[in-house]
C-alpha positions as CSV (number, residue, x, y, z in Angstrom):
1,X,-38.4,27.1,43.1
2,X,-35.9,26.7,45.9
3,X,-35.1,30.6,45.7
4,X,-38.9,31.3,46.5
5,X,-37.6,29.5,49.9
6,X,-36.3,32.4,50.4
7,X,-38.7,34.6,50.0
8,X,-41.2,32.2,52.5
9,X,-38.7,32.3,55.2
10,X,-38.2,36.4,55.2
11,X,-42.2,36.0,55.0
12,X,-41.8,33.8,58.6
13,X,-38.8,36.0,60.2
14,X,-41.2,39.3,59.5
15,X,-44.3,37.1,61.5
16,X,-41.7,36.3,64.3
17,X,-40.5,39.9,64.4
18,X,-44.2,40.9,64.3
19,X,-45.0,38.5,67.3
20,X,-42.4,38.7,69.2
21,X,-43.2,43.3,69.5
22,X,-39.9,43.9,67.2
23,X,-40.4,46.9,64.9
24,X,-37.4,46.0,62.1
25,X,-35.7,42.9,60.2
26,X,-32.7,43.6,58.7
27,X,-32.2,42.1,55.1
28,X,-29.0,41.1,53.3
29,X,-29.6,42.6,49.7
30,X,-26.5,41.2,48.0
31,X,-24.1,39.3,49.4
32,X,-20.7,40.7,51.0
33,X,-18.4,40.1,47.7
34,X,-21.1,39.1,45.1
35,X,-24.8,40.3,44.2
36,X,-27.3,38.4,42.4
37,X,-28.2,38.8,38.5
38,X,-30.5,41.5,37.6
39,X,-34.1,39.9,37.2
40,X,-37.6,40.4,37.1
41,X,-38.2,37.3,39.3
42,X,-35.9,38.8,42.1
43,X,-37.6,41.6,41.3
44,X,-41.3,40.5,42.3
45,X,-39.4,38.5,45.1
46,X,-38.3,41.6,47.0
47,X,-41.9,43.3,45.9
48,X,-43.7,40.2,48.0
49,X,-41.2,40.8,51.1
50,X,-41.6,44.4,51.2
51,X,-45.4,44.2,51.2
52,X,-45.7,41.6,53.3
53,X,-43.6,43.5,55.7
54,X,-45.4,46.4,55.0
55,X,-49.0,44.4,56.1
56,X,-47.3,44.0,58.9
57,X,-46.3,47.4,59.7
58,X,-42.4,46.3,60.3
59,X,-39.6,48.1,58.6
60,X,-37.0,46.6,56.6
61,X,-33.2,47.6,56.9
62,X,-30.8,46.7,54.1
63,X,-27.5,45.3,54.2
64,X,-24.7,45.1,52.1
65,X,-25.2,48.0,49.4
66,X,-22.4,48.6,48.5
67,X,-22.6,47.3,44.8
68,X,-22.5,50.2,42.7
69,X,-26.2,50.8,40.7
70,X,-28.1,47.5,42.3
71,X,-29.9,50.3,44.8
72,X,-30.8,51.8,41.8
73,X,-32.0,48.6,40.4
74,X,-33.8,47.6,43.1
75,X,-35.9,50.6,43.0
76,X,-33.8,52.4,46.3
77,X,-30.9,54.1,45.2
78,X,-32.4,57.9,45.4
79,X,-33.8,56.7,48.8
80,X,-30.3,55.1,49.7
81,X,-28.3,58.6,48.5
82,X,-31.1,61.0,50.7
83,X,-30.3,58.7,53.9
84,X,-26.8,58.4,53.5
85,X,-26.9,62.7,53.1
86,X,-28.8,63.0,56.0
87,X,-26.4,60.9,57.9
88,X,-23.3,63.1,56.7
89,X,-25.2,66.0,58.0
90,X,-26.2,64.5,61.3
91,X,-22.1,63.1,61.4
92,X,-20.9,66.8,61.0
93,X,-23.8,68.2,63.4
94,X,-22.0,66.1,66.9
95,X,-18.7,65.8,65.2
């Protein structure tokens, strides 16, 4: 149960955020040189954050994506690939 910490203290930063007028939290999806296991428990972890969040009407930001297929995994990676092609357009639009 400690990992569901986790998932009670994102619950508590989103409240403060939401509180405190700030539209965005950013989250840490892997770490910088490791990721964790594929799961279903993660899984449902990152489904109650994102809801939550989404109650709340504050947007989440990942981090650290760099791990090749755990966007897809996660349910993001087609969302991941549009943003990052809109950003290469927008780069070479004020380059």
């Amino acid at each position: 149960m400690r990992d569901y910490v986790l998932v009670e203290r994102y619950q508590q930063d989103i409240r403060i955020c939401k509180e405190n007028g700030i539209p965005m939290i950013v989250m840490h999806l892997t770490g910088k040189t490791e990721c964790p296991g594929y799961h279903e428990i993660g899984l449902k972890r990152l489904q109650e954050i994102a809801d939550y969040a989404k109650a709340l009407d504050i947007k989440v930001a990942f981090e650290n994506t760099v791990f090749q297929g755990y966007l897809d995994y996660v349910g993001l990676g087609d969302f991941y690939k549009k943003a990052y092609e809109k950003g290469e357009e927008l780069r070479e639009m004020f380059a």
